[in-house]
C-alpha positions in Angstrom: 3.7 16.3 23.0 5.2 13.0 23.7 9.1 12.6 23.8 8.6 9.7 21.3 6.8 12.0 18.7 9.4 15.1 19.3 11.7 12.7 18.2 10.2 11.3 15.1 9.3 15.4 14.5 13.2 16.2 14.6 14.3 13.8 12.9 12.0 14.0 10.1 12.8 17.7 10.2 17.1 16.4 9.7 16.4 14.3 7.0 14.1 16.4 4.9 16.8 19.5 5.2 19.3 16.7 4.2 17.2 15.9 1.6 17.0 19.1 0.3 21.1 19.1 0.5 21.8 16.2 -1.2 20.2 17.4 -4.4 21.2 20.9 -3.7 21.8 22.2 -7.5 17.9 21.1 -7.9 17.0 23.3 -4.7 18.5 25.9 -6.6 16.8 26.0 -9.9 13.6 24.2 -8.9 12.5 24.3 -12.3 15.2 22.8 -14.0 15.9 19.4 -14.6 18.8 16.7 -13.8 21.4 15.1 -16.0 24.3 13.5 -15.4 27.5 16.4 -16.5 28.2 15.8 -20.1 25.2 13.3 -20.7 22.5 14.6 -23.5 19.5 12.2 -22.1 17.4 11.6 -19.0 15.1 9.0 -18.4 12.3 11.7 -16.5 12.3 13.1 -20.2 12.5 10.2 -22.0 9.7 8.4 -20.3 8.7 9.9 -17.1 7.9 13.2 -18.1 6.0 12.1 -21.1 3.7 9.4 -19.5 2.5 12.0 -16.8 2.1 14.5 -19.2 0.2 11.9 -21.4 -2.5 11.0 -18.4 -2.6 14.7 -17.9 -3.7 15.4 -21.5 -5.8 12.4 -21.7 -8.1 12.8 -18.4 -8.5 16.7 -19.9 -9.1 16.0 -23.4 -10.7 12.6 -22.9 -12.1 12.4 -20.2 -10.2 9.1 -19.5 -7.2 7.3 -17.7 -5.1 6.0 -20.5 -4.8 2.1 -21.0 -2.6 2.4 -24.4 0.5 4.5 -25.3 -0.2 5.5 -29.0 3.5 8.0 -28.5 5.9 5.8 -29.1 6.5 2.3 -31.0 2.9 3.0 -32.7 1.6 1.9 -29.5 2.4 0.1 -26.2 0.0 -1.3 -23.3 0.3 1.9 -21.0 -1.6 0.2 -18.1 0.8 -2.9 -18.2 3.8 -0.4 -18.7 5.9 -0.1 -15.3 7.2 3.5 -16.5 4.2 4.7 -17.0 4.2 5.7 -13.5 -0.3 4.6 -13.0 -0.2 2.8 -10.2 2.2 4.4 -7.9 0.2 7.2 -6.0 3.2 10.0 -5.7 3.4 10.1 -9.0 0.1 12.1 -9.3 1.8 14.9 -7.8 3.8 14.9 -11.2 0.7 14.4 -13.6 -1.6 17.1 -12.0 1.8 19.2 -12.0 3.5 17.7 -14.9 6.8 19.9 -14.5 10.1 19.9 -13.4 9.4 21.5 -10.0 6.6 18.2 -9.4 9.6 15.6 -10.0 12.2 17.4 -8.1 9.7 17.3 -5.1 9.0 13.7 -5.4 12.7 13.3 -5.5 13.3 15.6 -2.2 10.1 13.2 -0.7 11.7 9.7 -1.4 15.3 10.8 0.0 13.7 12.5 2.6 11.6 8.8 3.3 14.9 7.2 2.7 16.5 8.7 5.7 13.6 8.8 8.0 13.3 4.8 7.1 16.7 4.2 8.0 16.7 6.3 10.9 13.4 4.7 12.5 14.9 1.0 11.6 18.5 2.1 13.4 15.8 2.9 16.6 14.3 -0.1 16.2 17.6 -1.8 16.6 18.6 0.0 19.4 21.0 2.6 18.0 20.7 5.7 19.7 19.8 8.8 18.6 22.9 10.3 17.1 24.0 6.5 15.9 20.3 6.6 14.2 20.9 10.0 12.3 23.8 9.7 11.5 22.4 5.7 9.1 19.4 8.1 8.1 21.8 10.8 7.0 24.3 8.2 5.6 21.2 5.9 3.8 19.5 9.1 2.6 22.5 10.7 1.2 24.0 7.5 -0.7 25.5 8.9 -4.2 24.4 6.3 -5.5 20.8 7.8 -5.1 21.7 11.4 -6.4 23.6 9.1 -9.4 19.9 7.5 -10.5 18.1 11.0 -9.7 20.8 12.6 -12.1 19.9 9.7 -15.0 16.2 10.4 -14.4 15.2 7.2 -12.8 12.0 8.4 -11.0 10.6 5.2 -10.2 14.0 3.1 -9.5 14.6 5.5 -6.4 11.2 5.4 -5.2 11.1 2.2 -4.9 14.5 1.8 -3.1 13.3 4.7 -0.6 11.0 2.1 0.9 13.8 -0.5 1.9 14.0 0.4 5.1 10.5 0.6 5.8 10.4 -2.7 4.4 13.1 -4.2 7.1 11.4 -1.7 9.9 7.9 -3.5 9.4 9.5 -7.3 9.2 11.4 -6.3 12.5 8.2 -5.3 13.8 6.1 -8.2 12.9 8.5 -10.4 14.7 8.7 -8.1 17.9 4.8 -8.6 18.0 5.0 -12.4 17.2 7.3 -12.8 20.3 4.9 -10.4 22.5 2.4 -12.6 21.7 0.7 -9.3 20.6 -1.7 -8.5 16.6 1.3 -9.6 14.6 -1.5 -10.6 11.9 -2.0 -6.6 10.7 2.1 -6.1 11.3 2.7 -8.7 8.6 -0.1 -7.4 6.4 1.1 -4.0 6.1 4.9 -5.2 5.4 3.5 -7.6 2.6 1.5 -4.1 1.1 4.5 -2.0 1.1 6.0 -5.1 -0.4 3.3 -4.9 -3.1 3.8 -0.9 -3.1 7.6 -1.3 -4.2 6.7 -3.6 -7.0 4.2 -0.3 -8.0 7.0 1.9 -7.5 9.6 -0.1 -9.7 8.8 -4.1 -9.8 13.0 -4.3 -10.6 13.4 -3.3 -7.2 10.8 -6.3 -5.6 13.1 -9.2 -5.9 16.3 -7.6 -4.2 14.5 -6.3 -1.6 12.1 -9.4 -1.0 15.6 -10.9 -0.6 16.8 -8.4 1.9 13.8 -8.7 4.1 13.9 -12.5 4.2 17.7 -12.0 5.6 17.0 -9.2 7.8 13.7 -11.7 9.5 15.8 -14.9 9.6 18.5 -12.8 11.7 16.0 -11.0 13.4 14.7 -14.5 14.4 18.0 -15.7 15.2 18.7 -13.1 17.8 15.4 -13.6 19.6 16.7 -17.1 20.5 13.5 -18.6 20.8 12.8 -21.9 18.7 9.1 -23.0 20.1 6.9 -24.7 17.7 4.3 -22.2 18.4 6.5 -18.9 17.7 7.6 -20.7 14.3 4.4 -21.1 13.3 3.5 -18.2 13.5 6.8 -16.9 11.7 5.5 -19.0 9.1 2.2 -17.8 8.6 3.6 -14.1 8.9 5.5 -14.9 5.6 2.5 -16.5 4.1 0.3 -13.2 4.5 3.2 -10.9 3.5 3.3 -13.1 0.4 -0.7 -12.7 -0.2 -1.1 -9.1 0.5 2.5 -8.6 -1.2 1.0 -9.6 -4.3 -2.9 -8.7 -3.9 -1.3 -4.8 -4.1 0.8 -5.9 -6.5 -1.4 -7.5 -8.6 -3.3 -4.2 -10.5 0.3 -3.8 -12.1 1.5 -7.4 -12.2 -0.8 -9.2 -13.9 -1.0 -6.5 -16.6 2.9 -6.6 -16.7 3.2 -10.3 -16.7 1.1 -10.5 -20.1 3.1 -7.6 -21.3 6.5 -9.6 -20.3 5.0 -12.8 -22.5 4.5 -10.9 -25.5 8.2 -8.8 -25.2 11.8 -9.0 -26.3 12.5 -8.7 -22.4 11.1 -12.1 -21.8 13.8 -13.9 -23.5 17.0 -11.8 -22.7 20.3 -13.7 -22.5 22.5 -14.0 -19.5 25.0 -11.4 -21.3 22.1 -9.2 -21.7 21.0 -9.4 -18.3 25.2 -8.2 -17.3 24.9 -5.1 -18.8 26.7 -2.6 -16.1 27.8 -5.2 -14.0 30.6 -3.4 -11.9 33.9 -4.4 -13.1 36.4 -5.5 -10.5 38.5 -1.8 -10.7 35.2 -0.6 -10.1 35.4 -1.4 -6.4 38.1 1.2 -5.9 35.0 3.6 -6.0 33.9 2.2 -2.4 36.8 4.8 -1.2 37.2 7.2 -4.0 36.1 9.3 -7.0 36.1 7.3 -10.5 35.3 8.6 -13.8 32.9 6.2 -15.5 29.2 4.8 -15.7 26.8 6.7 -12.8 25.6 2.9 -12.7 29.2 2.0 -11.3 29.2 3.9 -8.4 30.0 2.8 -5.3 31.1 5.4 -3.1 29.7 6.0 0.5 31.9 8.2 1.9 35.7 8.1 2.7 34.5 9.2 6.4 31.9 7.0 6.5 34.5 4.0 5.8 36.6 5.8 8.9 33.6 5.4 11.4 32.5 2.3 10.5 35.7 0.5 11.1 34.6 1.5 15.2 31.5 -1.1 14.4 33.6 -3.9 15.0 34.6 -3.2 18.2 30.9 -2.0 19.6 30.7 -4.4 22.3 26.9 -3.6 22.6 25.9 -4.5 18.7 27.8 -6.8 16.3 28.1 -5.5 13.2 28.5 -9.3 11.1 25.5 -9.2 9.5 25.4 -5.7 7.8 28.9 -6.3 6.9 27.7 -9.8 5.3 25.3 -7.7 3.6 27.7 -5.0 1.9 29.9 -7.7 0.7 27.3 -9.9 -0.6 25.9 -7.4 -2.3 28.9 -6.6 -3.7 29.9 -9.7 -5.1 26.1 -9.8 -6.5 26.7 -6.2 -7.9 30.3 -7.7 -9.9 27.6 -10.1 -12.3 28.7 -13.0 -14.7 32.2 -12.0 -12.7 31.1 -14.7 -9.9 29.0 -17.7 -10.0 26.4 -16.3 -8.0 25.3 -14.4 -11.6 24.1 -17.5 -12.9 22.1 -18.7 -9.1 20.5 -15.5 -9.3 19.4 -15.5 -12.8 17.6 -18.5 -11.9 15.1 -17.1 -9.6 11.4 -16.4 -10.7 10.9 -13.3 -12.4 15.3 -12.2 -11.5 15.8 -13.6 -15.4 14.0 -10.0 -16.5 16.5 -8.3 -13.9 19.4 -6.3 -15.8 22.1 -4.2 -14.7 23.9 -5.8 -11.7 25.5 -2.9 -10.0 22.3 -1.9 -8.4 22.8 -4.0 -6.0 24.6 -1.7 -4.8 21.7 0.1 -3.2 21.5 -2.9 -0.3 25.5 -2.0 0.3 23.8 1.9 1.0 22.2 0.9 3.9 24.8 -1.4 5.1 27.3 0.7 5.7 24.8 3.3 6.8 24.1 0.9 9.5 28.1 0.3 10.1 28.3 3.6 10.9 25.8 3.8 12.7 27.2 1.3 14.9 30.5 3.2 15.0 29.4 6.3 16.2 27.6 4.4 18.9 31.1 2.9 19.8 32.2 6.5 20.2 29.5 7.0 22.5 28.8 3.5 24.8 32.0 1.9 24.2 34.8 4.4 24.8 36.9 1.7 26.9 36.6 -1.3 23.9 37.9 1.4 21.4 41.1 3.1 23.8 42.9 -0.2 22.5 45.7 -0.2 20.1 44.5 -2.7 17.5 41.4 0.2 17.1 44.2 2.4 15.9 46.1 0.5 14.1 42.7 -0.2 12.3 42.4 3.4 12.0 45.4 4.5 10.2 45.3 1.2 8.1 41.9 2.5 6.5 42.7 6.1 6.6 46.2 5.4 4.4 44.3 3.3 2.4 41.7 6.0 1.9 44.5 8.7 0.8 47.0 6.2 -1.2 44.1 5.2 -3.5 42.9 9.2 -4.1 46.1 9.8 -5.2 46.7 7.3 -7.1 43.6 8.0 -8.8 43.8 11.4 -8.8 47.4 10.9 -10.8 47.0 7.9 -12.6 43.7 7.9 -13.4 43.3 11.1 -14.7 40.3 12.5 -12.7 39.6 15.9 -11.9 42.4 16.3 -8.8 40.0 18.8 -7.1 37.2 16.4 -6.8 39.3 13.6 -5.0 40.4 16.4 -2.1 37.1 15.8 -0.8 37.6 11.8 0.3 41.0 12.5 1.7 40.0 15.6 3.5 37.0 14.4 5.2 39.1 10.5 5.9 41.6 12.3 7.3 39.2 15.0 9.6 37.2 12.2 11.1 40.5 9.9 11.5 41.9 13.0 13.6 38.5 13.6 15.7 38.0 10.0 16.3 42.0 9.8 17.6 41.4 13.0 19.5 38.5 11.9 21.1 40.4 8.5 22.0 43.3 10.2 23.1 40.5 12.2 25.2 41.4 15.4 24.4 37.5 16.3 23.2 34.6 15.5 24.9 31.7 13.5 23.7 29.1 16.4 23.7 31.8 17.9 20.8 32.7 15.3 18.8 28.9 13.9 18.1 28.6 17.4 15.8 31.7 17.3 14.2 31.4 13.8 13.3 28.3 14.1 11.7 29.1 17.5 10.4 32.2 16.0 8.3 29.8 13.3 6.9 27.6 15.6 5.8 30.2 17.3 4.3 31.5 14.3 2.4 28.2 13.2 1.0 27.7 16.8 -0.2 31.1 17.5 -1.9 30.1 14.3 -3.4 26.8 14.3 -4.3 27.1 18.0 -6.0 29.0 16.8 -8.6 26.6 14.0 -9.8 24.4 16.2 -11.2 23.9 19.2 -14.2 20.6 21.1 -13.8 19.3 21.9 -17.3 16.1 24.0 -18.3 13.1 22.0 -18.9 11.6 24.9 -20.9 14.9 25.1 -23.1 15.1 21.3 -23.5 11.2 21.5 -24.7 11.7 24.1 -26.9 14.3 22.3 -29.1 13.6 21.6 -32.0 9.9 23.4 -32.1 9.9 24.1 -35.5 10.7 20.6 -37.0 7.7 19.3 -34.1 5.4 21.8 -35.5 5.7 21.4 -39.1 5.0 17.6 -38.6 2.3 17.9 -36.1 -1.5 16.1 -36.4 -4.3 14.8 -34.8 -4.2 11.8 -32.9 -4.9 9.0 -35.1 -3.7 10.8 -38.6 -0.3 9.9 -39.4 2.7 9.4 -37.8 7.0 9.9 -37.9 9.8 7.7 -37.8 13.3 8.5 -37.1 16.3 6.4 -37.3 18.0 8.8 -35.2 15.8 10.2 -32.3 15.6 13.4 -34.3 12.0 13.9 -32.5 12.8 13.2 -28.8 9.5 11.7 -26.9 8.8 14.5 -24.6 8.5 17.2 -27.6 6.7 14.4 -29.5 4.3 13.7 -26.9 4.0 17.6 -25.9 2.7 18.1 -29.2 0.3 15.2 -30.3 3.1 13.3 -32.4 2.7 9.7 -32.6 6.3 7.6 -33.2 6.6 4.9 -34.6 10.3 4.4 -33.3 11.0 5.3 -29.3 12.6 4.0 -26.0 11.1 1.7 -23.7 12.6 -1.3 -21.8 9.6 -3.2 -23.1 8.8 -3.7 -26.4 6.7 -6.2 -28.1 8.2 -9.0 -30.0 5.8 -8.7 -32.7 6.6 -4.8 -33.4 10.2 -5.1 -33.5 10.0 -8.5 -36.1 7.7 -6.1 -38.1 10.0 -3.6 -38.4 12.9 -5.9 -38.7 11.5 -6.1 -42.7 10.0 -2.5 -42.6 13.2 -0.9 -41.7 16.1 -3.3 -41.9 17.1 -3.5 -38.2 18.5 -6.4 -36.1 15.6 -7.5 -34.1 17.5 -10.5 -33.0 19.3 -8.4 -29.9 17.3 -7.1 -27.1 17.9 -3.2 -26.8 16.0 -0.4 -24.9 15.7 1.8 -28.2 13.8 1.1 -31.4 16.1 1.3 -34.0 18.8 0.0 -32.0 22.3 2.4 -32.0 25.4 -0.3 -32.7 27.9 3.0 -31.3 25.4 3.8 -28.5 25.0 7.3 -30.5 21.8 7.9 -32.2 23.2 10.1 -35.2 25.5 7.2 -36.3 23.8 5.9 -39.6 23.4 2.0 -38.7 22.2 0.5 -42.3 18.6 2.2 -42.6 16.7 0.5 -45.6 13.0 1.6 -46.6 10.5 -1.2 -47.1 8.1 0.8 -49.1 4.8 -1.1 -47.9 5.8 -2.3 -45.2 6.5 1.3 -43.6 3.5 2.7 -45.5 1.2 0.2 -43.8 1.9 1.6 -40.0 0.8 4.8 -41.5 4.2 6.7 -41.7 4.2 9.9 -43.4 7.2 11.1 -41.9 10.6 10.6 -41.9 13.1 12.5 -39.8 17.0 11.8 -39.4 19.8 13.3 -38.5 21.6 12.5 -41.8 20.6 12.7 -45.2 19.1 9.5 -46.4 18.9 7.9 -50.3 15.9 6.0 -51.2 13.9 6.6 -53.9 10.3 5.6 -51.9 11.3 9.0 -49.7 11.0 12.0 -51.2 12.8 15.1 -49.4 11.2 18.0 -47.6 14.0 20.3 -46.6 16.1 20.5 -43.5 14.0 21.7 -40.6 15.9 22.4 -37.2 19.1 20.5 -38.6 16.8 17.3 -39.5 16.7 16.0 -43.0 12.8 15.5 -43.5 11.1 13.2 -45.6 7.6 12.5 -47.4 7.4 8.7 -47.9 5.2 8.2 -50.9 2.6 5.6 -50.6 1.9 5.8 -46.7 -1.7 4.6 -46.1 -4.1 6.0 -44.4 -4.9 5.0 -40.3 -7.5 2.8 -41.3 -8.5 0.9 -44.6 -10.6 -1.5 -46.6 -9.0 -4.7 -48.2 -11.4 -5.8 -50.5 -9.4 -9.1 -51.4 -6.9 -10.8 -49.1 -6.2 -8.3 -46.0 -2.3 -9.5 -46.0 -2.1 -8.8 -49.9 -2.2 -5.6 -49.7 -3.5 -4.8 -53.7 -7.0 -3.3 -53.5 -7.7 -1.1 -50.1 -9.5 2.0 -50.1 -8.7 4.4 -47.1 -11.5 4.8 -44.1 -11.8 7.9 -42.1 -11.9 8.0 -38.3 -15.1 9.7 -36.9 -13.7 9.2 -33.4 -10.1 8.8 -31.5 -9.6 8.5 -27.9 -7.0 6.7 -26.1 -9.2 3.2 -25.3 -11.0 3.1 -27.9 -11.3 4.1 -32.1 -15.0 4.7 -33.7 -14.8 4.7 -37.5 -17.9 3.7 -40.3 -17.1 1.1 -43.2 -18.7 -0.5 -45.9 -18.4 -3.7 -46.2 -18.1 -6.7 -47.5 -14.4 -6.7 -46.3 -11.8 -6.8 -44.0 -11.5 -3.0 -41.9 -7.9 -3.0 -40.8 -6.5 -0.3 -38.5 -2.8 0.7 -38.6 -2.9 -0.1 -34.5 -0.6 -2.4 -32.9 -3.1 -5.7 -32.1 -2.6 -6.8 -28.2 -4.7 -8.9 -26.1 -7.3 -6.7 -24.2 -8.4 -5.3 -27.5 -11.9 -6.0 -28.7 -14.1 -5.0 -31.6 -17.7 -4.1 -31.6 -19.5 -4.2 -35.4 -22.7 -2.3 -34.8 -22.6 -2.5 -31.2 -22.3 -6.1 -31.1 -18.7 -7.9 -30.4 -17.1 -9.1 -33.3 -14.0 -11.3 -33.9 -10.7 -9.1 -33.8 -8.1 -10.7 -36.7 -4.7 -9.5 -37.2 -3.2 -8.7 -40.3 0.7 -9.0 -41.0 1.1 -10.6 -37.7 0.5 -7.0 -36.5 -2.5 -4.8 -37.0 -6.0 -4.8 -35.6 -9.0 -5.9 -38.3 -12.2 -7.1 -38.5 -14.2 -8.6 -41.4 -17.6 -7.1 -42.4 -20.6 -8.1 -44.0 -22.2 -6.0 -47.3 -23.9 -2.2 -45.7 -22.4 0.3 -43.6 -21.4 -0.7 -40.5 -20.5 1.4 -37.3 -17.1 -0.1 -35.8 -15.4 0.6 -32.4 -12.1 -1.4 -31.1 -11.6 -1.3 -27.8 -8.9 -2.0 -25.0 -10.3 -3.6 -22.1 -7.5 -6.2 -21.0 -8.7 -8.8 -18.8 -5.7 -9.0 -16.7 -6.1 -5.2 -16.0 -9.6 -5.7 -14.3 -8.9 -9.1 -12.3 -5.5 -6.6 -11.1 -7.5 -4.0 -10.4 -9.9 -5.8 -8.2 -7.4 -8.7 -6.8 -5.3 -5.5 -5.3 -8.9 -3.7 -4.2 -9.6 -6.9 -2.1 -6.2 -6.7 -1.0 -6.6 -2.8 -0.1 -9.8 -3.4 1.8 -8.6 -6.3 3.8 -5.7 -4.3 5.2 -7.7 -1.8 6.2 -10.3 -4.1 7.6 -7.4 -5.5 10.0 -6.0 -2.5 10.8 -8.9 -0.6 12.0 -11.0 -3.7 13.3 -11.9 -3.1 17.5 
C-alpha cells in the first residue's frame, strides 16, 4: 500500500469518527430524529421524510417513479420539485430505507465528505498533514452544519458537503492546464459535481459557482503565468465546466425552471428574499454562544479564532484570500444591511435565493483554512511567531474571546454553562500556543493537544444544537384523527387551517391535503384558494394557509367559500380551534382537532353538462383507475369531464386512446370535452421539460465517462 493511499485511508478514517462526533446525540439514538431544542417542526419530516416515503410507496404499489405530488397543495410537480430529493442518488439510501436511521447516515456521510473535501483541498495547497486535519476537522465540524441537520435540511447540507470538492477539482484542472497534461476530463468532472450540487440543493449552485470562480482566478494568479496559450485554455476549462455543469443539471433544472414560471417564488420581493439575513449583533456569534435563529449562527470555535490569528504570520502561505473570503461572506451573509444585497439579487437565478445568512457556510471553510494555516505556523514557522506583535495578537483575541462570553453570558441572559465552553477552550489553546512559543513543549506534544481542544470546542458546541426525538412517537401522533379521515388515493381529501394533519402522518397514511408546506407553490393554487378560503395570496410564504404569528394554531380569518372548497373535492376539515360556518357541519373532536363535514364537496371527478365554470348541473364520475402519473375513469358524454386535479403543463388527455385537448376550468382544474357515447379517458403527466432533462444530463453522463475512461 502506497504512502499516498495510507494517507487518504487515515484521514478518511479521522473525519468519519468526527463525523460521527459532531452529531453525537444521533449516534446515540440512531433511530430518532433531530430538532432544534424547543422547536416542534423539522424539515426531514415536513418534506424529506414524506417524499422518500412517497417514491417508496409508489414504486411498491405502482409500479412507478412518481412525477406528481398528490400529498400536499392537491398536487405539486414532484419531478420538478427540488425537495423531492429524485435526482440526488444518496437519497435512495433514505427511500429504500425510508427511516430515521437512513437520514442520520446520510447525514454522518456528507460531514464525513465535508471533512475529507477540506482535508484533500488543504493537501492540495500544500498544508501538511496535521494543518490539513485539523481544516477537515474544523470544515466538517462547522455548527453551522449540525444547526441545518438539527432543522432537517437534508438536501441544504448535502449540497454544501461538496464545496470543497468543488474548489479541489478547479485547483486541479489548473494544475493540469499548467502541466500541459488531460485538463479537458479535470474540468469536465468539476462542471458534473457542479451539476451534482444543483441536484443536491440548486440554492446552494450559485454561491458556490461563485466561490469556485474566486478560488480559480487566485489559483491562476499564484501560478504567475499569463501566456496566451495557458489563458486559453483557462477559458475553455470554464466553458466545459459550464456545459457539463448544466447537462447534469439539466434532468432537475429544466423541470424546476417551468415549475419556478408558474410559482409565487418567481416574483418574490427584495424584503422577501432578506428573510434571516444576520443582524449586525449577530456577528458577536463568530466568538460566542447566542440565543436566537439556528439560521444566525456563526460560530466556528473560540479556539479556532486563537489559531488562526498564527495564519498571518505563516511566512510559507498567506492567508489574504481566505480571510477576504470570511469577510465577504459575511458582509453577503448581513443582506439588505449592505449594498451588496441588492448586486447580488441581480444575478441570474440569485433573485429566487432567500435567507442571507447561509452565506455563512463559505465563512466555514475559511476559517477552516485559517487554521489550518496557523497550525502550520506552529509547525514550519516557529521563528516568525517567537515575536512579540504574535503575542500581543494573542492576548488581544483571547480577551476579546472571554470579555464578549461574559458579557453575553450576563447581559444576555444565555445559559452561563454553555458559554464556559468558548472561554475554556480560547483560553487552553492561548496557553499551549504561548507555551509552545515560550518553548517549554515540544512540537510532537502540542500537535495533539491542539487539535484535541478544537475537537473539544466544536463538540461542546455542536451537542447542544440538537434534540433527538422518536420518529415512531412523532408518527404516531395523532393516529386516530389520521385514521378516521383516511381514503383511497383519489377519493377525497382534508384541509386544515392549522396543520392539524402534519404531512408525514398524512402521507404515511394515503391522506391527500389540500393545504401543506413547500417553498414552491403554484401561483394559480394559491389565487384559487385566496376566494376558497379567504387567505392573503398577495405575500409569498412557505405554508399554505399562511400563519401571520408564525404559529399555526393562531386563527388568522378562516372563511368557507362553499363551492369553491367543494370543487377541489374537500370533505374534510380539521383545525385546531373550533370553527363557525354554517357550510361545515361538525364531527366531534378527534385527537384535540375540531373535525368537520363540509356539505356539498364534490366528487374527484364530474360531468358539467352546461358551462364547465358554472358550476349548476354536474353529475359525479367514478374513477376506475388512480396511479401517481396517470388517472383512467369512463364518461358519457356530450360534456365537459373535469377532474378535481391541479392542471400543469406536462399533463395530457387521451379520449379513447387518442390525445385530446386538455382545458382548464376555474383557472385550475384539469377537463376535457366529449362527444355523445361512453368514452374511456386517461390524463396523463408526461412534462416535456422532464424528458429533454433527462436525456440533456444522459448525454452529459455519458460524455464524462467517455473522457474519463478513453485510452
Amino acid at each position: 500500500m502506497s504512502t499516498r493511499t495510507r494517507e487518504w485511508m487515515l484521514a478518511f478514517l479521522v473525519m468519519a469518527i468526527a463525523g460521527a462526533l459532531w452529531i453525537l446525540p444521533l449516534t446515540l439514538r440512531p433511530q430518532h430524529v433531530p430538532f432544534w431544542p424547543g422547536a416542534g417542526f423539522s424539515d426531514l419530516l415536513i418534506s424529506h421524510w414524506p417524499n422518500a416515503f412517497w417514491i417508496n410507496q409508489s414504486i411498491a404499489e405502482w409500479g412507478q417513479i412518481p412525477l406528481w405530488n398528490p400529498n400536499i397543495l392537491s398536487g405539486i410537480p414532484f419531478a420538478a420539485d427540488p425537495l423531492s430529493g429524485l435526482w440526488y442518488l444518496p437519497n435512495w439510501l433514505a427511500v429504500a430505507f425510508p427511516g430515521a436511521i437512513a437520514f442520520n447516515t446520510l447525514f454522518w456521510i456528507h460531514l464525513t465528505w465535508a471533512g475529507l473535501g477540506a482535508w484533500a483541498l488543504a493537501r492540495e495547497e500544500g498544508l501538511s498533514m496535521w494543518g490539513a486535519a485539523l481544516v477537515g476537522i474544523v470544515f466538517g465540524g462547522a455548527p453551522k452544519f449540525v444547526a441545518h441537520i438539527a432543522l432537517g435540511h437534508v438536501g441544504l447540507v448535502s449540497a454544501v458537503s461538496w464545496t470543497p470538492w468543488v474548489l479541489l477539482l478547479t485547483a486541479k484542472t489548473l494544475r493540469q492546464i499548467h502541466t500541459g497534461q488531460r485538463w479537458l476530463r479535470w474540468s469536465a468532472l468539476a462542471g458534473a459535481v457542479l451539476g451534482l450540487v444543483f441536484r443536491a440543493d440548486p440554492r446552494w449552485s450559485i454561491p458556490l459557482i461563485g466561490f469556485a470562480v474566486a478560488y480559480g482566478i487566485r489559483s491562476t494568479l499564484r501560478y504567475r503565468q499569463t501566456e496566451p496559450e495557458i489563458l486559453r485554455k483557462i477559458a475553455l476549462a470554464g466553458v466545459v465546466a459550464g456545459i457539463f455543469a448544466a447537462a447534469i443539471a439539466a434532468c432537475l433544472g429544466l423541470p424546476l425552471w417551468e415549475f419556478l414560471r408558474e410559482s409565487t417564488r418567481s416574483g418574490i420581493s427584495a424584503n422577501e428574499r432578506a428573510i434571516f439575513s444576520l443582524p449586525l449583533e449577530g456577528l458577536l456569534g463568530t466568538i460566542s454562544i447566542l440565543d436566537g435563529t439556528p439560521e444566525w449562527l456563526a460560530y466556528f470555535g473560540a479556539s479556532v479564532l486563537v489559531i488562526s490569528v498564527l495564519s498571518m504570520f505563516n511566512s510559507d502561505r498567506r492567508p489574504w484570500f481566505w480571510i477576504g473570503i470570511s469577510v465577504f461572506s459575511t458582509i453577503l451573509a448581513l443582506g439588505p444591511a449592505t449594498p451588496l444585497f441588492n448586486l447580488i439579487g441581480a444575478i441570474p437565478g440569485a433573485d429566487v435565493l432567500r435567507v442571507p445568512a447561509r452565506f455563512l457556510f463559505l465563512s466555514a471553510l475559511a476559517w477552516a483554512f485559517l487554521a489550518g494555516y496557523g497550525l502550520d505556523a506552529l509547525i514550519s514557522s516557529k521563528g516568525a511567531i517567537k515575536t512579540r506583535c504574535v503575542k500581543i495578537w494573542l492576548f488581544a483575541i483571547t480577551s476579546l474571546i472571554l470579555a464578549v462570553n461574559i458579557g453575553v453570558g450576563i447581559i444576555g441572559g444565555v445559559n452561563s454553562i454553555r458559554q464556559l465552553g468558548p472561554v475554556i477552550t480560547a483560553i487552553l489553546a492561548f496557553a499551549l500556543i504561548s507555551t509552545f512559543i515560550a518553548d517549554r513543549i515540544s512540537l510532537r506534544r502540542i500537535i495533539p493537544l491542539v487539535l484535541g481542544i478544537v475537537v473539544v470546542d466544536l463538540l461542546w458546541f455542536n451537542i447542544g444544537l440538537i434534540e433527538p426525538k422518536s420518529m415512531e412517537a412523532i408518527l404516531s401522533d395523532r393516529s386516530e384523527l389520521v385514521s378516521s379521515l383516511k381514503s383511497d388515493y383519489g377519493a377525497s381529501r382534508v384541509f386544515s387551517p392549522s396543520y392539524s394533519v402534519p404531512q408525514p402522518q398524512a402521507v404515511l397514511n394515503g391522506l391527500e391535503l389540500a393545504d401543506g408546506v413547500n417553498p414552491l407553490q403554484l401561483s394559480a393554487y394559491r389565487d384559487y384558494m385566496e376566494a376558497a378560503v379567504g387567505l392573503d395570496a398577495g405575500a409569498y410564504n412557505v405554508t399554505l394557509p399562511s400563519f401571520p404569528d408564525g404559529n399555526p394554531s393562531t386563527p388568522w380569518g378562516f372563511q368557507v367559500e362553499k363551492d369553491a372548497l367543494g370543487r377541489l373535492n374537500v370533505e374534510w376539515i380539521a383545525s385546531e380551534y373550533p370553527l363557525e360556518d354554517d357550510s361545515l357541519t361538525p364531527f366531534g373532536v378527534v385527537d384535540g382537532v375540531y373535525l368537520y363535514r363540509l356539505e356539498g364537496s364534490r366528487t374527484r371527478s364530474w360531468m358539467e353538462r352546461g358551462s364547465a365554470d358554472n358550476g349548476q348541473n354536474w353529475q359525479p364520475i367514478t374513477i376506475t383507475q388512480w396511479t401517481p402519473n396517470w388517472i383512467r375513469l369512463q364518461a358519457s358524454g356530450p360534456g365537459v369531464v373535469v377532474l378535481s386535479e391541479v392542471a400543469y403543463p406536462g399533463w395530457r388527455v387521451f379520449v379513447d386512446g387518442e390525445p385530446s385537448v386538455l382545458t382548464t376550468v376555474s383557472s385550475l382544474f384539469r377537463a376535457v370535452e366529449l362527444d355523445s357515447g361512453k368514452h374511456e379517458v386517461i390524463f396523463q403527466f408526461y412534462p416535456t421539460t422532464l424528458v429533454y432533462g433527462i436525456a440533456i444530463s444522459s448525454v452529459g453522463l455519458l460524455l464524462l465517462l467517455y473522457l474519463w475512461f478513453k485510452r
